[in-house]
C-alpha positions in Angstrom: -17.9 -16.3 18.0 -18.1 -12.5 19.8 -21.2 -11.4 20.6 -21.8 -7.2 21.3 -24.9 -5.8 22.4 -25.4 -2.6 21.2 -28.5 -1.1 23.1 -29.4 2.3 23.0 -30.7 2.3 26.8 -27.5 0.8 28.0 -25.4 3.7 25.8 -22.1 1.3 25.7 -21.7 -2.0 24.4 -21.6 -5.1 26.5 -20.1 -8.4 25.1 -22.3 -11.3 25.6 -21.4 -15.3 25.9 -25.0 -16.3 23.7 -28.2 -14.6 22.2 -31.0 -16.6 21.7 -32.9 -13.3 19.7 -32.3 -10.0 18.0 -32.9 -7.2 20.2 -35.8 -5.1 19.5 -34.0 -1.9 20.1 -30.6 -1.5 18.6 -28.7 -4.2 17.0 -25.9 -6.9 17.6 -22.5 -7.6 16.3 -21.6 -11.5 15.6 -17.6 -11.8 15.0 -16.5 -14.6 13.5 -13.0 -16.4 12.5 -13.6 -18.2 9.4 -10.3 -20.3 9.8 -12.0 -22.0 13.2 -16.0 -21.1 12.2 -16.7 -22.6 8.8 -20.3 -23.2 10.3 -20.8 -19.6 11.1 -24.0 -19.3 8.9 -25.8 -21.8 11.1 -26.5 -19.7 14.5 -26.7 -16.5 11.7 -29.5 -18.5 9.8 -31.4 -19.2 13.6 -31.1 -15.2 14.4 -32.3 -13.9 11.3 -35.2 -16.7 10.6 -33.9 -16.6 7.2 -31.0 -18.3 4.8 -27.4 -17.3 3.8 -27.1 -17.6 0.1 -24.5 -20.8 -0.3 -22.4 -18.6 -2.7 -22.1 -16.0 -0.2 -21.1 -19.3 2.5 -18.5 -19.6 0.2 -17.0 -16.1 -0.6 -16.8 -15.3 2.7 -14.7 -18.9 3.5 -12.1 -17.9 0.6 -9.3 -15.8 2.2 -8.5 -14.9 -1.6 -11.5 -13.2 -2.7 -11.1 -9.2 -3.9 -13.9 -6.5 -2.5 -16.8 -7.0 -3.8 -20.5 -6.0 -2.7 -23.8 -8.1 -3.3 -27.3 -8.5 -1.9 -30.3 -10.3 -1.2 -33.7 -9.2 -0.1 -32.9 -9.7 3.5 -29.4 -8.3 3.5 -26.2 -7.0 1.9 -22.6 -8.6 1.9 -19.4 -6.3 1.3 -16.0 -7.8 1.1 -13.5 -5.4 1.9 -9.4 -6.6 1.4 -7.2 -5.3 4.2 -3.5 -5.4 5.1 -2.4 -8.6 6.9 -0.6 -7.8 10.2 2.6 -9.1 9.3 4.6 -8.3 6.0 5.7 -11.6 4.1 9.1 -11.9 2.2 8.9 -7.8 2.3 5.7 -7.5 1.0 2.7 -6.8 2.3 -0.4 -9.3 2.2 -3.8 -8.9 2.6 -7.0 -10.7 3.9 -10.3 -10.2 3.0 -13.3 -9.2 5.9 -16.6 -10.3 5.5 -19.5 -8.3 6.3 -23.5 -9.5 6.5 -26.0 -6.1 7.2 -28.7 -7.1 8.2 -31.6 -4.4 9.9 -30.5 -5.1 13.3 -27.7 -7.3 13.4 -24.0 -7.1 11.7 -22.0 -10.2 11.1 -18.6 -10.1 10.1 -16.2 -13.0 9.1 -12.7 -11.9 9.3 -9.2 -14.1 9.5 -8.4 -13.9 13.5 -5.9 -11.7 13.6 -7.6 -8.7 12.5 -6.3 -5.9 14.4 -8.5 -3.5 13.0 -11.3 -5.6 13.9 -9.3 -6.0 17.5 -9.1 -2.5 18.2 -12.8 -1.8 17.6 -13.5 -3.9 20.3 -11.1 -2.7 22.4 -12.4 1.0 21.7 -16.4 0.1 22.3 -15.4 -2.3 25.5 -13.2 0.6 26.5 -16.1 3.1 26.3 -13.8 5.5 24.4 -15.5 7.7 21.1 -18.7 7.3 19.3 -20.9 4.5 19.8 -22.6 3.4 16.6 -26.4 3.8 16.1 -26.5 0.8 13.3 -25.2 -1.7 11.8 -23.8 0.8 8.8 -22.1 2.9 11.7 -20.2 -0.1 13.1 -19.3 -1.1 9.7 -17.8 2.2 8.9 -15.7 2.4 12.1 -14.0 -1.0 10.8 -13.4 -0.4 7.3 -12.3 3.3 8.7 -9.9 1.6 10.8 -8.5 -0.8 8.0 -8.1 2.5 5.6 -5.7 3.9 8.4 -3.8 0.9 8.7 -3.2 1.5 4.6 -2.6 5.9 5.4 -0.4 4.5 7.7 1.8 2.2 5.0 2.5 5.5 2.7 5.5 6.3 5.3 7.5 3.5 5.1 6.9 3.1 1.7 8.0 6.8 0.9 11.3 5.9 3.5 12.2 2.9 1.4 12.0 4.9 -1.6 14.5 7.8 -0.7 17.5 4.5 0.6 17.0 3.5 -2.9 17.2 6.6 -4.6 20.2 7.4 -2.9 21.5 4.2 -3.1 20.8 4.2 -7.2 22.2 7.2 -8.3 24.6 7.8 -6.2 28.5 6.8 -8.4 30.2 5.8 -5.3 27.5 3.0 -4.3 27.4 0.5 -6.9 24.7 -2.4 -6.5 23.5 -4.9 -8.3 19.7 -5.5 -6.4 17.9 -3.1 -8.7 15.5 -5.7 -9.6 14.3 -5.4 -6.2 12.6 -2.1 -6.7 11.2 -3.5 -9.8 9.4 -5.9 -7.3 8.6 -2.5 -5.4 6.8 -1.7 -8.4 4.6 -4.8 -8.4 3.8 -4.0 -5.4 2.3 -0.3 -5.8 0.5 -2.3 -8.8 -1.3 -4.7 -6.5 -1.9 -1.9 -3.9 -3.2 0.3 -6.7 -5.6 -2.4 -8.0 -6.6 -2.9 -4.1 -7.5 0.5 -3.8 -9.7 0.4 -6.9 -11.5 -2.8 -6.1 -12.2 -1.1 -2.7 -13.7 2.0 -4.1 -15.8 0.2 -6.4 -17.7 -2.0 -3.4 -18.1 0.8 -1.4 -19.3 3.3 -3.7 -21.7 0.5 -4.9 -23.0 -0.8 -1.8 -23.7 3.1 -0.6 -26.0 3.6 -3.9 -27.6 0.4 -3.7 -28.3 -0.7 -0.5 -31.5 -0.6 0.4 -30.4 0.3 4.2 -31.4 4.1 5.4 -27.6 5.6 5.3 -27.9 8.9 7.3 -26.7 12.2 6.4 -24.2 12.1 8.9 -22.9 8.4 7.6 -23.0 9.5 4.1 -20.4 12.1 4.6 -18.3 9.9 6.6 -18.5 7.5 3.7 -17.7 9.4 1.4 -14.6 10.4 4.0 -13.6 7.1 3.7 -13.7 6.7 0.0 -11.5 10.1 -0.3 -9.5 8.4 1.9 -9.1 5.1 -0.1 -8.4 7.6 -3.2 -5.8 9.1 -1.7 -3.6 5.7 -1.1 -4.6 4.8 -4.8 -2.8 8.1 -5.9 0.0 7.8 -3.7 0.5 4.2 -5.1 -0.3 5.6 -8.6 2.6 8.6 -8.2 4.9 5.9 -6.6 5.2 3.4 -9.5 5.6 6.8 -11.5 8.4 7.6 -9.1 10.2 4.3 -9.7 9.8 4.2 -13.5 11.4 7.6 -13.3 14.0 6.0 -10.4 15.0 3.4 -13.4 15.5 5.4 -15.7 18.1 7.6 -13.7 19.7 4.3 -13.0 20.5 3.3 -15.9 21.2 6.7 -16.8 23.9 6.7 -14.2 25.3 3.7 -15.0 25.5 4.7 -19.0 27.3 7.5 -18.2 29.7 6.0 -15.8 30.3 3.7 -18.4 30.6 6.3 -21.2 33.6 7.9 -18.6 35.7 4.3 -18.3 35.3 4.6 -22.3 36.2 7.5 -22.2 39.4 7.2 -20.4 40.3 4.0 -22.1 40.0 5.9 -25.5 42.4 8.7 -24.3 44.8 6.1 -22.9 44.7 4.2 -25.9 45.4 7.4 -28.1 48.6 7.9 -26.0 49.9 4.6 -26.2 49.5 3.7 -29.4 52.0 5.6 -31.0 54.2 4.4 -27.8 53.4 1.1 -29.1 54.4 2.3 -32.7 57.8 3.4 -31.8 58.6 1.1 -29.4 57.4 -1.8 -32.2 59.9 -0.6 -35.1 62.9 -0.6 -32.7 61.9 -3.8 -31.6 62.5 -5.4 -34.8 65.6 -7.4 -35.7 67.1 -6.1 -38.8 70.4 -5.8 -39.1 71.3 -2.7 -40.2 69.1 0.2 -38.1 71.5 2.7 -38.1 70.0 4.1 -34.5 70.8 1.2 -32.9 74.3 1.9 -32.7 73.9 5.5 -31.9 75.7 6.1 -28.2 72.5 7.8 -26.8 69.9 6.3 -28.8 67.9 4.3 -26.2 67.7 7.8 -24.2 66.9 9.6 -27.3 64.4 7.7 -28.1 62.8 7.2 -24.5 63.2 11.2 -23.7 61.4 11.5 -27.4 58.5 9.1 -26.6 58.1 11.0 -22.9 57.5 14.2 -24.8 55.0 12.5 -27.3 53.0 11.4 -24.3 53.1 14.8 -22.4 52.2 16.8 -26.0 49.2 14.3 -26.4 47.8 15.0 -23.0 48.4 18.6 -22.8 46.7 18.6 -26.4 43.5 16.1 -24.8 42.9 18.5 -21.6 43.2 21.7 -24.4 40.6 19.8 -26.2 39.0 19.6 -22.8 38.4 15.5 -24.0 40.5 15.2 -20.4 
């Protein structure tokens, strides 16, 4: 457990090793890791004189469970889903961050390896930007951070697209891993959905709450749900982009195909009466009068030459060449 002080008379932060009491000026910050805390509630429950509701014990335990808000008359719960650090199989995952407002204290039970939990502690420790007046504040500043870290995904994402556009359409480059931006697609689905679930726990936590949300906060709110927006349409226009991507696939590959047809047919059109002439002098009757003729074989080979030239110059007339 991480313990912050955040007291107005000593302007930044200070990190404490145990509090007995909330402070009656300001408020404190309790950081849990839910993997090696599963008892976090207890020393909550001694703080606030008061009980965590067992079903919100066991949300905040489940390392699967989508944003969501809920409250109780003595505080509110938000889940809010965030990017793992690390990308899995090429794919990103996400863990869920806990967070208990109470008047003067904010708890929040989070995987571990948070970094955006990690580098609001570094920032406050650091005495570097604003220094939140309540719990709401400090709450923002994390799920700010963990928006950025999704502003920040749009890049790659965008890179990865263009390799496979140009890897897709272009006839020189054939490949065979298409299905792999299909799995692209799944997931600009599940960050879409992400984004939506998101929206909806903030949007209803900041008209229900029952927590004084200044002016100031609101509008940074508000920031931060224009912000989650804006990744939801990005990963909206993205699956647009692919659908559009497969289609000029196999577009492409149609009319490559349609060309090889294409080509066959004309070769076949040459060659067949080729096939014809060369088919009746190959048969073994007896009397074929230009069989004994002294310059038939040349005759006939100079004849099927020209038959073969006239066809073509007639195909690339037709412009079918």
């Amino acid at each position: 457990m991480d313990i912050m002080l955040f007291a107005p008379a000593d302007g930044a932060p200070r990190k404490l090793d145990q509090i007995e009491s909330l402070p009656s000026e300001g408020f404190v910050w309790l950081d849990f890791n839910r993997v090696q805390e599963v008892g976090w509630h207890e020393p909550v429950e001694r703080l606030c004189a008061g009980r965590i509701h067992e079903g919100h014990v066991r949300d905040s335990l489940n390392p699967a469970h989508p944003s969501f808000y809920d409250s109780t008359s003595g505080y509110d719960m938000v889940i809010f889903r965030g990017l793992a650090p690390e990308m899995e199989n090429d794919e990103f995952s996400t863990h869920p961050i806990v967070f208990f407002l109470f008047e003067r204290m904010l708890v929040t039970v989070q995987p571990g390896e948070s970094r955006s939990v990690r580098s609001v502690k570094e920032r406050m420790l650091d005495q570097g930007g604003r220094v939140p007046v309540d719990p709401a504040a400090l709450m923002h500043m994390i799920l700010n951070a963990m928006v950025d870290r999704f502003l920040a995904l749009r890049e790659p994402l965008t890179r990865q697209m263009e390799v496979w556009t140009e890897r897709l359409i272009d006839p020189r480059h054939h490949t065979h891993k298409w299905y792999r931006v299909l799995d692209h697609r799944k997931q600009l689905r599940r960050l879409e959905i992400l984004c939506d679930e998101q929206e909806d726990a903030i949007v209803t936590w900041r008209d229900s709450t029952r927590q004084d949300i200044r002016e100031g906060l609101f509008v940074r709110y508000t920031d931060l749900l224009e912000h989650i927006r804006r990744v939801g349409k990005f990963a909206s226009s993205q699956q647009q982009e692919v659908e559009g991507l497969m289609q000029l696939h196999f577009s492409a590959v149609a009319h490559r195909t349609n060309e090889i047809m294409h080509l066959l047919t004309v070769l076949s059109a040459i060659f067949l009466p080729l096939g014809l002439i060369a088919g009746i002098y190959g048969m073994n009757f007896e009397h074929m009068p230009e069989l004994h003729t002294r310059h038939g074989y040349f005759i006939t080979l100079g004849g099927m030459a020209l038959l073969a030239a006239s066809l073509l110059t007639w195909f690339r007339w037709k412009k079918w060449v």
